[in-house]
C-alpha positions in Angstrom: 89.6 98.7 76.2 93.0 99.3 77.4 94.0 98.6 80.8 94.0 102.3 81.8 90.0 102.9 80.5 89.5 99.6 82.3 90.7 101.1 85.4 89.3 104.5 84.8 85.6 102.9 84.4 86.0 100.4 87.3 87.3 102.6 90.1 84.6 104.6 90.6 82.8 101.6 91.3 85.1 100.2 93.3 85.2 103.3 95.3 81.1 103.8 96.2 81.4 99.4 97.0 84.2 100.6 99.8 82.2 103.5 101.0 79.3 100.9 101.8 80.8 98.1 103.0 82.8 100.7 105.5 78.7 102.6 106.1 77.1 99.1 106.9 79.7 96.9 108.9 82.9 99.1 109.8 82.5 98.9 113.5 82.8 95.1 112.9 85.5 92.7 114.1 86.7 90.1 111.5 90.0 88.7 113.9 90.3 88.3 117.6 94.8 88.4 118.2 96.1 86.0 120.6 99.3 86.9 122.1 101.3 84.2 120.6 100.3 86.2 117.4 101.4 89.2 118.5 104.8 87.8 119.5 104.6 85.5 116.5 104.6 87.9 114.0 101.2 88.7 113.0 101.0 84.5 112.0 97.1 84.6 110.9 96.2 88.0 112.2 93.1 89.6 109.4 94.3 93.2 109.8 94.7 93.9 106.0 92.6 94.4 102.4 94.2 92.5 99.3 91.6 91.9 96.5 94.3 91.3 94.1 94.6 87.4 95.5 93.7 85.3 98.3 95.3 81.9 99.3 92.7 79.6 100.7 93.9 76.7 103.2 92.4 74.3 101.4 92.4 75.5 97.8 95.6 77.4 97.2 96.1 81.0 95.5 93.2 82.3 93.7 93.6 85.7 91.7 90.5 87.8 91.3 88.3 84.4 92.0 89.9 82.2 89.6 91.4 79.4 91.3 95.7 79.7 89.7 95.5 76.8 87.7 92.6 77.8 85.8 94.2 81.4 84.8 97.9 79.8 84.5 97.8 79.4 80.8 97.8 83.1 80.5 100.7 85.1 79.6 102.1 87.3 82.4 101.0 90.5 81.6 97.4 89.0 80.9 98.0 88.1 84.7 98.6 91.7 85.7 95.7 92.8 84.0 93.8 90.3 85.7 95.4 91.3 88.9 94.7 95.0 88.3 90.8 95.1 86.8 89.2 91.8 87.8 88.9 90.6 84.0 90.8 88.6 81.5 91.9 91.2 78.8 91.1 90.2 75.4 93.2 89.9 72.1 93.1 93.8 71.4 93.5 94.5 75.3 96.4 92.2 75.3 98.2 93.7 72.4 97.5 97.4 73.5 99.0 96.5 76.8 101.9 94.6 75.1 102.7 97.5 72.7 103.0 100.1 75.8 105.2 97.9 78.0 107.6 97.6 74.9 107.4 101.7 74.5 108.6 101.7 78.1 111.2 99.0 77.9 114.1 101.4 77.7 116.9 102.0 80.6 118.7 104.7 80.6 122.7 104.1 80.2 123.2 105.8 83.5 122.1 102.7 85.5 124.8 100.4 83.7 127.4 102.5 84.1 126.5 102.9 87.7 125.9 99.0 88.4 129.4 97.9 86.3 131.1 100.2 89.4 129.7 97.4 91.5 131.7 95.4 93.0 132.5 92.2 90.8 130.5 89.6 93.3 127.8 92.2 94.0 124.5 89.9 94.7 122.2 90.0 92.0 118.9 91.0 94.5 121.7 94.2 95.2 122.3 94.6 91.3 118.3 94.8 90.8 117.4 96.9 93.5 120.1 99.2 93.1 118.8 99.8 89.8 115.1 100.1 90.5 116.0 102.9 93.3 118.4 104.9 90.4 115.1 105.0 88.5 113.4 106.5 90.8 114.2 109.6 88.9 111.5 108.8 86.4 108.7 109.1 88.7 105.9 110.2 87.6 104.1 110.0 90.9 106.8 112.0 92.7 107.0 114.8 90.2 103.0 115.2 90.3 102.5 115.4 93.8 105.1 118.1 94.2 103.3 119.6 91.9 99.8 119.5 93.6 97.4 116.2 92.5 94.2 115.6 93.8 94.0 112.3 95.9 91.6 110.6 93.5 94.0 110.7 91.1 96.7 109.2 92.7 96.7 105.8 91.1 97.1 107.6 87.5 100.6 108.6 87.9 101.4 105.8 90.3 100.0 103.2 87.3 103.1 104.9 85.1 105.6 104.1 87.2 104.3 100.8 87.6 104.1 100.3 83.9 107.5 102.1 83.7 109.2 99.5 85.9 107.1 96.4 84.3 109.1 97.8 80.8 112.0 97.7 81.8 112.4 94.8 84.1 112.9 92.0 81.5 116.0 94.3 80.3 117.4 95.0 83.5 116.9 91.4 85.3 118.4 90.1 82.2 121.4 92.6 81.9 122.2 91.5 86.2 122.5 88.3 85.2 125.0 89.0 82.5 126.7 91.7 84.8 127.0 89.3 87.5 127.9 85.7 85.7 129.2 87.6 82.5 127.7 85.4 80.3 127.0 86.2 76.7 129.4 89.2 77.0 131.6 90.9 73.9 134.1 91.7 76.7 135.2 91.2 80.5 132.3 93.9 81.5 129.1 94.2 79.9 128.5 97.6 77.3 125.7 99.0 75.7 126.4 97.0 72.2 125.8 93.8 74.7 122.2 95.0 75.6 119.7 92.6 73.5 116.9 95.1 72.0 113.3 94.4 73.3 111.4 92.4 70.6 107.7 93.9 70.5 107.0 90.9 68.4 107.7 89.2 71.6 105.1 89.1 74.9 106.8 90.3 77.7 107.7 87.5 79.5 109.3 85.8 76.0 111.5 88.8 76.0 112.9 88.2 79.5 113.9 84.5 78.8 115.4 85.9 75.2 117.9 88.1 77.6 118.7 85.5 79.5 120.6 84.1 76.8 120.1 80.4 77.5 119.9 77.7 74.6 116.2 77.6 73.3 115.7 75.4 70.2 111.9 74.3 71.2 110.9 77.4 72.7 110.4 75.2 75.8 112.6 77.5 78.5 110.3 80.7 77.4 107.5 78.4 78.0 109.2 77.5 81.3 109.9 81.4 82.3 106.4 82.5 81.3 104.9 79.8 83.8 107.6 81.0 86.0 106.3 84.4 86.3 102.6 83.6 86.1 102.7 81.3 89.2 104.8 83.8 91.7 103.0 86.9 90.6 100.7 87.5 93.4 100.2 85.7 97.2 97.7 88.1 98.6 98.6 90.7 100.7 100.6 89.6 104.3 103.6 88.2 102.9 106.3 89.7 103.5 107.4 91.5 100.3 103.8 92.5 99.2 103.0 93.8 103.2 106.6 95.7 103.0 105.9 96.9 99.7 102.4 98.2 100.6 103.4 100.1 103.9 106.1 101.6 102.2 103.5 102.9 100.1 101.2 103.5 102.2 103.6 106.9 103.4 102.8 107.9 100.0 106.4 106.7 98.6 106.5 105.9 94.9 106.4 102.7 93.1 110.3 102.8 93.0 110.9 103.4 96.5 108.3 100.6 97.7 109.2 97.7 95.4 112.3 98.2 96.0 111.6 98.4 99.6 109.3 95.2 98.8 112.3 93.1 96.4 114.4 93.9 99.9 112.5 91.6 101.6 112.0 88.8 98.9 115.7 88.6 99.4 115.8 87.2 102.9 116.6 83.3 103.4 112.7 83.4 104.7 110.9 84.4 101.6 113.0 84.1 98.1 115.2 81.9 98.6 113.5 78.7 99.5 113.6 77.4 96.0 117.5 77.0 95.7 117.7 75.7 98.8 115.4 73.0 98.3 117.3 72.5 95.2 120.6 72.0 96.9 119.1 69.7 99.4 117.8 67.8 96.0 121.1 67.7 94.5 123.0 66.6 97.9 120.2 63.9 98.5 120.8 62.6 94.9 124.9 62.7 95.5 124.8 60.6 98.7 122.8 58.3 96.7 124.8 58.1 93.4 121.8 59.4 91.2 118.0 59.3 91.4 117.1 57.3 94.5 114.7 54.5 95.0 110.8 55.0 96.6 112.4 52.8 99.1 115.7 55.1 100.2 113.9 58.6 99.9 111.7 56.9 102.5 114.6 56.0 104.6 115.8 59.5 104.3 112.9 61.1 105.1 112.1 59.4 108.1 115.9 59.6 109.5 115.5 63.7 108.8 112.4 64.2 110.4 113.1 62.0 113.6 116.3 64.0 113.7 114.4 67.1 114.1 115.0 68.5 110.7 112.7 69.4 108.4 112.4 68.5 104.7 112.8 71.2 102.4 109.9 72.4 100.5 107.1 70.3 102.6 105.0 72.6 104.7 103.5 75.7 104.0 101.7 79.0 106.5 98.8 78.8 105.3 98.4 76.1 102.8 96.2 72.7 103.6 97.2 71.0 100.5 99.5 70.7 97.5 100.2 73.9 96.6 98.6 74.5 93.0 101.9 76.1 92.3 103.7 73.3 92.4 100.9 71.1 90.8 101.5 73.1 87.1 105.6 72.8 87.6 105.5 69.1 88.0 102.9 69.3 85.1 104.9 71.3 83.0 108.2 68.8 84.3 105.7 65.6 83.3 105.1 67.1 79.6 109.1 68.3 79.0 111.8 66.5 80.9 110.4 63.6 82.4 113.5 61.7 82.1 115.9 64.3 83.9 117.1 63.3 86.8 116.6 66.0 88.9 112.6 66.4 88.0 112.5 62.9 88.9 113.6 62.8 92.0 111.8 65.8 92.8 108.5 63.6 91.6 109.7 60.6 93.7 110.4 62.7 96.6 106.6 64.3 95.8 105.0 60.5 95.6 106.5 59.3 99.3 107.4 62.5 101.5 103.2 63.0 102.0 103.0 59.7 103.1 106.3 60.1 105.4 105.1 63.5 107.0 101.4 61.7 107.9 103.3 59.0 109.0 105.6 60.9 111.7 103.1 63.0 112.9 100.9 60.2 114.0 104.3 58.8 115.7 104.4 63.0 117.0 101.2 62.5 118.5 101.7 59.1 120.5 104.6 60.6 121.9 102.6 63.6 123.2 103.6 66.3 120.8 101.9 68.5 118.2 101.0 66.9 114.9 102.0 68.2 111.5 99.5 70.8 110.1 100.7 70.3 106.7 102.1 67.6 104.8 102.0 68.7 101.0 104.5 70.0 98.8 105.0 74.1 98.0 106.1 75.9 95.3 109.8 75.8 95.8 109.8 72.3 96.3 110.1 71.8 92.8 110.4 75.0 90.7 114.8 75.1 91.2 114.9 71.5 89.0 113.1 73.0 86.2 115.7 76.4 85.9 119.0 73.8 86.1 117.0 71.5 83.1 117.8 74.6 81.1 121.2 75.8 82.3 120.1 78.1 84.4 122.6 76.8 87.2 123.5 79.9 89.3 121.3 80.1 92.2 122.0 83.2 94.0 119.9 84.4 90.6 116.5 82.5 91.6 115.4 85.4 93.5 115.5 87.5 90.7 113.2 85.5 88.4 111.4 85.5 91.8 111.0 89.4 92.0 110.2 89.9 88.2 107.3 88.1 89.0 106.3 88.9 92.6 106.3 92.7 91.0 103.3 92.7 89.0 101.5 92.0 92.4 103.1 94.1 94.3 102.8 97.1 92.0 99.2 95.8 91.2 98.0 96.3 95.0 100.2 99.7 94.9 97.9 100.9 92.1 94.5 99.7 94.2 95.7 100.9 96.9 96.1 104.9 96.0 92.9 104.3 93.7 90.8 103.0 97.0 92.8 105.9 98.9 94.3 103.4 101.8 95.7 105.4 104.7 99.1 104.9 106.0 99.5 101.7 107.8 100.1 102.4 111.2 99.7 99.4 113.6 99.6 100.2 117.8 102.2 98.1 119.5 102.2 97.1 123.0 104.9 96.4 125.0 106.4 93.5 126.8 105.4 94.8 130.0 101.7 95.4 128.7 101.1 92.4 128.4 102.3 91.0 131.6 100.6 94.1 133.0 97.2 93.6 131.3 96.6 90.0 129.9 95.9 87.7 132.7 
């Protein structure tokens, strides 16, 4: 079936399992909020419902009950079908939803002409979101609810416009990064002869590393970029891009207004950009030592950071116990193609003593009388920034893109649940300052 029968069979289902679980344990608590929380941003707070993923403590991300690396093999928009419906699509399901993401792959010239008037350093994040909001023109959603829809068919109209911007993000993340770095360009500024047509003999994530441009002999970089976008896709529901992109559309905004609102967010130093900074640490650790360090010096450094009260980038995680299974298939994937580079193998050396280091300090933490470390395990970014520089792709202000191609199949996954299940607007109550000195004894 294709993904819109899947969705138009499962819904109804989904909708009567709502209804009951709301019947038989709504007046329920599931989360008792501490004030630290409260004034700690919401840290651990269960206020929300994501069934897209979870990320266990102990286990990592899981999407629709299958833990990542079990599902990573799959090509990225098999992972937003899984995201969507729950199931793996098969071959025919695959190609049906292959073949409508290439009929939608088109971008109108308006939004070139209007990004070339950018400034020449214009951020790429500002390049892509200013383009996702010009196309918010095409909405389906918008023009349907002016016109009067009922609310159980919300998620119809707001599954075009998803599928509308899933089309037309490999052309326009890989036309920013021209725009902004002008590479592969005819001229000084990029025209519409410079555009690379979408290939429907392609998948979709194949088409966005063939904009990209880079050097591909082996195949390995689409490899690389199609791993890329199946390990950021998704992260449940309270992090910060996926939370802003849900309220947003929670007010009933359209898919262009919330991921935009949602990309917005990815592009603060907190969220998206944590792999090129752990990248730079990487490449500044591997300068003051003259190339790939010794076992024996990353453990010097290490120690000497933490003691200095610094932390070491990409160690540490919210909510994750363990390696994160994100970085798990990049080293993988790092093991199998480059395992002589450099880069990947300081990244694995750093990876083979900092988990020792970290266990290490915090018992020294405790003795002293402080806190321990929660979490001594490597996340995602800690290694994903070496694999892009393997392949050339050496501009780093552009990580957060590749991020956000990604991160937008969940996003505009749990937008589509979301007006299916009929979520209200997110209103939280807020207390003040005062309240609480007032009320909490």
């Amino acid at each position: 079936m294709t993904l819109q029968e899947t969705l138009q069979e499962k819904i109804p289902v989904w909708r009567e399992e709502k209804r009951k679980i709301l019947e038989s344990v709504g007046g329920k608590s599931i989360s008792e909020v501490k004030v630290a929380q409260a004034f700690g941003g919401m840290r651990g707070i269960k206020g929300m419902i994501c069934d897209t993923s979870v990320v266990e403590p102990d286990k990592g991300l899981i999407i629709r009950g299958y833990p990542l690396l079990e599902v990573s093999h799959l090509l990225p928009e098999q992972i937003f079908y899984l995201l969507l419906t729950g199931d793996i699509p098969d071959e025919t399901a695959t190609k049906a939803l292959q073949d409508d993401l290439a009929d939608r792959s088109e971008v109108p010239a308006y939004v070139w002409d209007a990004l070339r008037a950018l400034p020449r350093k214009t951020h790429p994040m500002t390049l892509l979101n200013t383009a996702i909001l010009m196309l918010e023109t095409k909405s389906k959603f918008r023009k349907q609810y002016s016109k009067g829809l009922k609310k159980e068919d919300f998620w119809k109209p707001m599954l075009e416009d998803a599928l509308n911007i899933l089309g037309m993000l490999p052309t326009l993340a890989g036309c920013v990064y021209k725009i902004r770095y002008r590479k592969g360009l005819k001229r000084k500024s990029m025209r519409l002869d410079d555009i690379v047509p979408y290939d429907r003999d392609l998948d979709w994530g194949a088409n966005y590393a063939m904009k990209l441009g880079m050097d591909d002999p082996n195949g390995t970089f689409t490899k690389l970029i199609q791993l890329y976008l199946t390990m950021h896709c998704d992260h449940e529901g309270g992090n910060v891009s996926a939370n802003v992109c849900h309220t947003v559309g929670s007010a009933l905004s359209d898919a262009y207004y919330a991921v935009a609102a949602g990309l917005n967010g990815l592009a603060g130093p907190l969220h998206g950009l944590a792999n090129q900074n752990c990248l730079k640490w990487i490449l500044e650790l591997m300068e003051d030592y003259d190339g790939v360090p010794t076992l024996e010096q990353i453990e010097e450094m290490a120690f000497q950071t933490l003691r200095a009260g610094k932390v070491i980038p990409g160690y540490g995680h919210a909510v994750l116990r363990v390696t994160d299974p994100r970085f798990t298939g990049f080293n993988e994937f790092g093991k199998k193609h480059m395992p002589d580079d450099p880069i990947f193998m300081t990244v694995d050396r750093i990876f083979q003593v900092v988990p020792k280091v970290l266990e290490a300090f915090s018992k020294e933490r405790v003795a002293a009388g402080k806190g321990p470390i929660a979490n001594f395990w490597p996340n995602v970014d800690a290694g994903s920034g070496a694999l892009l520089y393997h392949y050339g792709l050496r501009e780093f202000e552009y990580y957060t893109v590749l991020f956000s191609v990604s991160r937008s199949m969940g996003m505009l996954s749990q937008l589509v649940l979301n007006r299916a299940l009929g979520t209200p607007i997110t209103r939280p109550k807020s207390v003040s300052t005062l309240w609480v000195k007032e009320n909490i004894k």
